[in-house]
N, C-alpha and C positions, 0 to 999 in steps of 0.2 A: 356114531360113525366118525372115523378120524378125517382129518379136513387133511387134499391133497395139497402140495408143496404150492399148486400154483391159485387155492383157495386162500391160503394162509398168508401168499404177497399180495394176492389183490385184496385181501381185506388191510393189508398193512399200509398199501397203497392208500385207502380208502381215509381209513383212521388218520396216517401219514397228514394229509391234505389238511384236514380238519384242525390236526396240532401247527399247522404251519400257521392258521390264522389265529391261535392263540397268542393274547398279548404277550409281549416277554415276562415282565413279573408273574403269571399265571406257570409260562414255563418255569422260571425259578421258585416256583412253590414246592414245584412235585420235586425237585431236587435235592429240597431241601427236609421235603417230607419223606424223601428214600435215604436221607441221611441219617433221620431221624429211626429207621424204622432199623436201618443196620445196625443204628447203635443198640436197638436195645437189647437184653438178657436172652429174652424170650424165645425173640428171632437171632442169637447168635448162637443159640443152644441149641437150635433145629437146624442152623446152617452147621455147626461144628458135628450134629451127631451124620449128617449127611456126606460131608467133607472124611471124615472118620472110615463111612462106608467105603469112600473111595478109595482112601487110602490102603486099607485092608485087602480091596479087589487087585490092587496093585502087585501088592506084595509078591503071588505064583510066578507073575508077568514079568516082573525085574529078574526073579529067579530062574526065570525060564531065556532070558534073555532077548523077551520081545521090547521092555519097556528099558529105558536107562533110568539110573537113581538121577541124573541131574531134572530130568523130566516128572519125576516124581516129587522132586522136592519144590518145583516150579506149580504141584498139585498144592499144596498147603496151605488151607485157609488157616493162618492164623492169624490170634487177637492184631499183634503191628497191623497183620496188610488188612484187614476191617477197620482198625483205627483209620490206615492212612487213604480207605477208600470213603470213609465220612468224611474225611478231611477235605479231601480232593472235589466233593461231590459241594461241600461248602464255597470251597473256592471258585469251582466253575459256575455255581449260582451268584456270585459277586461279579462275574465279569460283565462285561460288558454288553449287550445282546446285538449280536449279527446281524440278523433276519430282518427283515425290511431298511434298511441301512441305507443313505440315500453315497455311493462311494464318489460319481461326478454327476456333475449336475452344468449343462453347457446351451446357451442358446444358437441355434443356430440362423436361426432369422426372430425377427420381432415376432412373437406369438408361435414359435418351434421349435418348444424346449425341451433335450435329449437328457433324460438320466441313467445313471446306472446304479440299479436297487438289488441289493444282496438277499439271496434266499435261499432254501432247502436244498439240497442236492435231489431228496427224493424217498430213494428206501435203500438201506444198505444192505447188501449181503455179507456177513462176516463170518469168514468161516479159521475157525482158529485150533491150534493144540494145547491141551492143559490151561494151564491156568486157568480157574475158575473166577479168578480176582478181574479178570477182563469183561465180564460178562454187566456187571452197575458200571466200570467203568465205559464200555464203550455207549450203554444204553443211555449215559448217563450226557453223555456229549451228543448224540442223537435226539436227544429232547430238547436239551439245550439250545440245538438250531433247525429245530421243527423237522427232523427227518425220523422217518420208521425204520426200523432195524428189524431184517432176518437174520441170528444167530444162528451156528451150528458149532459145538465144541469136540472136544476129541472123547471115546468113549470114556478115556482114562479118570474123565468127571461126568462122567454123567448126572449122578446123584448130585451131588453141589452145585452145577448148571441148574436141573432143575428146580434146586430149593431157591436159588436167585432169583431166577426167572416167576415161578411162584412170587415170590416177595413182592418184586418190582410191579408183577399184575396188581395186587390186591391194593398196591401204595395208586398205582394209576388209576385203577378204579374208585378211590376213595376221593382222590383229586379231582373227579369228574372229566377223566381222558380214558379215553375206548383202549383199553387193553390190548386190543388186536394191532397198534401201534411195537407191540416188541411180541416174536413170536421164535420157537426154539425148534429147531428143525433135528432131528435122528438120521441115524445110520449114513452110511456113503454114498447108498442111491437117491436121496433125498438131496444131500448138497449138488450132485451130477446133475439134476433135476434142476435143481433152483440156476444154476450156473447158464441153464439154458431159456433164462427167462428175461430175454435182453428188452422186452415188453415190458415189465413191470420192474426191474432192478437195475440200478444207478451206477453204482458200484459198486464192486466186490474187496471187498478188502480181505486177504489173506493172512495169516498171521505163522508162521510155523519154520520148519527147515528148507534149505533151499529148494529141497527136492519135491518138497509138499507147495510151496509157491509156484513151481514149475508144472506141477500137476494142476493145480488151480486154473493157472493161465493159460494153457492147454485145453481146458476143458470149455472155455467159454469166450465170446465174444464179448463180452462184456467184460469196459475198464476193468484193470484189476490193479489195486494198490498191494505192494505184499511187502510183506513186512516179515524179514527171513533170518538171516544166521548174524552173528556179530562176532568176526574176528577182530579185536580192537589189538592193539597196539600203546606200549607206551614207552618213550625212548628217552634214555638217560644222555644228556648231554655231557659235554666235558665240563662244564658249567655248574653242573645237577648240586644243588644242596643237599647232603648224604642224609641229614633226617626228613627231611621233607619226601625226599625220594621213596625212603624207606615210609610215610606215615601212607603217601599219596597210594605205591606199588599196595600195600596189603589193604587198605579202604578198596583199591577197583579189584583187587581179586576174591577179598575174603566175605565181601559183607555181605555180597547172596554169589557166589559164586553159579548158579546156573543162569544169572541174568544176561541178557545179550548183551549189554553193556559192562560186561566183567571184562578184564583184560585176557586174551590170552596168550600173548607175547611180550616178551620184555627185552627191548636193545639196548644196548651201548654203544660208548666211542672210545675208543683212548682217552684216558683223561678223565673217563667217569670210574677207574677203579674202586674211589674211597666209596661214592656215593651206589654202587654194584653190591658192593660187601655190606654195605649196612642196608641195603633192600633184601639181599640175599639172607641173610642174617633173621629179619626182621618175618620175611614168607616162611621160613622154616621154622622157626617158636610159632608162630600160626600152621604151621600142618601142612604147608604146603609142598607138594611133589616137584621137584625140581627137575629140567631134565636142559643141560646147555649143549652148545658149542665144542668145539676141540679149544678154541680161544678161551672159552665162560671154564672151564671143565680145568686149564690150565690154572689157575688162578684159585679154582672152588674146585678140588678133586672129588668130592663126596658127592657132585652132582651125576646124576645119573644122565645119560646121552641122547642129544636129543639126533630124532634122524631128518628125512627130507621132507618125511608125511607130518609131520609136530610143524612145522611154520603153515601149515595149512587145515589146522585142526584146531575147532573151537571145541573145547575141551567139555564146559557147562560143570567144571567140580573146579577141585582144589588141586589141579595139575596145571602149571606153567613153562612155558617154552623158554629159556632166553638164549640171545645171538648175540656176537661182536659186532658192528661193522664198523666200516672205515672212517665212516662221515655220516656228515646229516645227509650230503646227496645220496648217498646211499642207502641209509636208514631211510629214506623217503621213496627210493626204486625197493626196497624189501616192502615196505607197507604197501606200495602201489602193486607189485605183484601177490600179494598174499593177504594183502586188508579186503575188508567186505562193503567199504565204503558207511561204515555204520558210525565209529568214533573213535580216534585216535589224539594221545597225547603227548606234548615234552615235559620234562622238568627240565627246567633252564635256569638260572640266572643272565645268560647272555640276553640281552632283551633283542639285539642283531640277530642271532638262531633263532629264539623264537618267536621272531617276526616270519624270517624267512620258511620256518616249518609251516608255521597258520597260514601262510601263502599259497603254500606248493601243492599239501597233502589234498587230496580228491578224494571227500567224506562229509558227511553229513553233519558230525559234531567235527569241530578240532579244537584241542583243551590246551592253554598252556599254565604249570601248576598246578593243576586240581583233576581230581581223579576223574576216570570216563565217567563213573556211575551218577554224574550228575547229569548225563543225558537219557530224561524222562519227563514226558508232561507234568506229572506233578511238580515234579524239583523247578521245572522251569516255569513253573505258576498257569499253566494250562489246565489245570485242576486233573487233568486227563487226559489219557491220548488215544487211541483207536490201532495204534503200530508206529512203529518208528520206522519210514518210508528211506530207502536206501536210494532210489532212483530219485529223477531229475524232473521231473515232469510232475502236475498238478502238486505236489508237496513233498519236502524232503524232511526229515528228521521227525523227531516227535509232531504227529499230526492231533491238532488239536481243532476247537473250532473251527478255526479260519479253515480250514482243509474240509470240512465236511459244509460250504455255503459254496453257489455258483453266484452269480448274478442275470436280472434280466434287462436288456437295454429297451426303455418306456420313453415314446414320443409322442407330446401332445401337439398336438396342430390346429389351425385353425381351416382347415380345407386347403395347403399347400400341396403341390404335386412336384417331383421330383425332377420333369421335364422341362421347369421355368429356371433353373439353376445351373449355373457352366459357365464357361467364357462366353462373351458377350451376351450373358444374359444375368440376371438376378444371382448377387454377392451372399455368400454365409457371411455372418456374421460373426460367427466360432467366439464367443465371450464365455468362457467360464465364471462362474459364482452359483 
């Protein structure tokens, strides 16, 4: 008999609690015994023939024009992204462990000492599009600070979700942790369902387009972290060193172009002509689609025209926007009307501009020199991330650990009451150590 959506949280809840009082080295076993198990042949040749399946179901569906290719290529277990999720999965068992953490620790009288002790969130709800590569990583930061995870992916993987999900069971069962700690939820009524279980789930992390974030959020009372589109930006100063421009522009668009951290605009200023032409120059020997400006267009005629909907369109391939404007304040009013708040960058030499860009821009990463695509949990030693959080509230950017632990505020006393303390009565004593 299949277990219903709200068997399968309360028993995650259940398991959940259990991993939380697991030592930390004990968590870092299993992580490192799911690293182990990703690497091997065995299990990459049952994950590739599954991943395979998917890929093939795909195929009608891009044809028919339900799926896009950058969403399909976002499907692709390959050899890299299994490399770099052992990898990943190594480094977040080296870090440091969260969970039971003592953050302040303060007396407030002789013998009533207040701390604040970091722990589990809970049970996450994750509901996400493609990518199957998210599925160790986020289970993977889920263990790591004692919390249970309810996934849901899109159908467009289903087969590769479950062969993961499979994997990860059998690596926790051998580690001696209750399986029902990560559990994989089907179809649309299932997520609707889980959405509505503010009783048993902590938070909902969303991972997908805006409009899939927004249906998420809609759907539940429950926190929702969402993790949604990436229009990035990257703007050529007058300053711009022409090769660097050019190495920095094809790394953030070429290297996985359906990543949300891909660029998908590119500006200038007066004065960045040299370093414009050898970016431009540089994205087209790379294949890239070019579409500018009457200003970009004047300068590079072969570019094809970009209109009003291209400054607001994350593209997810190998099509790029670029625009003139006047200035950095103005390159900084185009990002703020048309960025997604995800990661935006300059090339500069002026170290005075790109001070004042890293200042102004209102975004999660801001780069100056170096391409967006190093805004990801792993590149930034998180071993892993769960979404790259665009809002402002509980975590922004790549959430990693630290974003999936609350804390609990623990007072021991010695029979103190709360009515002997105040003006003219009995002093706090407020000493931290």
């Amino acid at each position: 008999m299949t277990e219903t959506v709200r068997e399968l949280a309360s028993a995650a809840r259940r398991a959940g609690r259990r991993l939380a009082h697991f030592p930390g080295p004990e968590r870092r076993s299993v992580l490192l015994a799911l690293a182990d198990a990703l690497g091997r042949s065995e299990e990459r040749e049952r994950l590739r023939a599954a991943n395979e399946a998917d890929l093939a179901a795909a195929q009608p569906r891009v044809a028919a024009g339900e799926l896009t290719q950058a969403l399909v290529d976002r499907l692709v277990l390959s050899t890299s992204k299994l490399d770099a999720l052992c990898d990943g999965l190594v480094q977040l068992a080296g870090q440091k462990d969260l969970v039971g953490e003592t953050t302040l620790r303060r007396e407030l009288d002789d013998g009533l000492v207040l701390s604040r002790v970091s722990c589990p969130l809970g049970v996450l709800g994750v509901v996400f599009e493609a990518r199957p590569d998210a599925v160790p990583q986020i289970t993977g930061l889920a263990l790591r600070t004692g919390n249970a995870v309810v996934l849901k992916g899109g159908r467009e993987a289903q087969q590769s979700n479950e062969a993961l999900v499979s994997l990860i069971k059998s690596t926790l069962k051998m580690q001696g942790i209750d399986p029902a700690v990560v559990s994989l939820l089907h179809g649309r009524e299932q997520v609707d369902e889980m959405l509505q279980l503010d009783d048993l789930i902590d938070l909902v992390i969303a991972r997908g387009s805006s409009e899939f974030v927004r249906y998420v959020q809609s759907k539940s009372s429950i926190e929702v972290l969402g993790h949604a589109e990436g229009l990035c930006h990257l703007f050529l100063h007058a300053s711009a060193d022409a090769s660097m421009a050019a190495r920095i522009a094809v790394d953030a668009k070429c290297s996985y172009p359906a990543a949300c951290n891909a660029i998908e605009t590119l500006l200038w200023e007066p004065g960045a002509e040299a370093a414009l032409a050898s970016t431009v120059a540089a994205l087209a020997e790379a294949g890239v689609t070019l579409k500018g400006c009457e200003a970009t267009r004047g300068l590079h005629p072969a570019l094809g025209a970009a209109s009003a909907e291209d400054w607001a369109t994350e593209y997810g391939d190998k099509t790029l926007s670029i625009g003139r404007v006047e200035d950095l304040r103005r390159a900084l009013e185009h990002i703020d009307r048309y960025g997604s708040r995800h990661t935006e960058a300059i090339v500069a030499q002026d170290d005075g501009a790109a001070s004042a860009f890293v200042a102004n821009v209102d975004a999660a990463g801001v780069f100056h020199n170096a391409s967006t695509r190093f805004a990801d949990g792993y590149r930034y030693g998180l071993g892993a991330e769960v979404g790259i959080s665009t809002g402002k509230l509980h975590a922004r950017g790549p959430v990693g650990v630290e974003g999936l632990v609350t804390y609990r505020w623990i007072l021991l006393g010695r029979g103190q009451v709360a009515s002997d303390y105040g003006p003219g009565k009995r002093k706090f004593t407020h000493r931290d150590g």
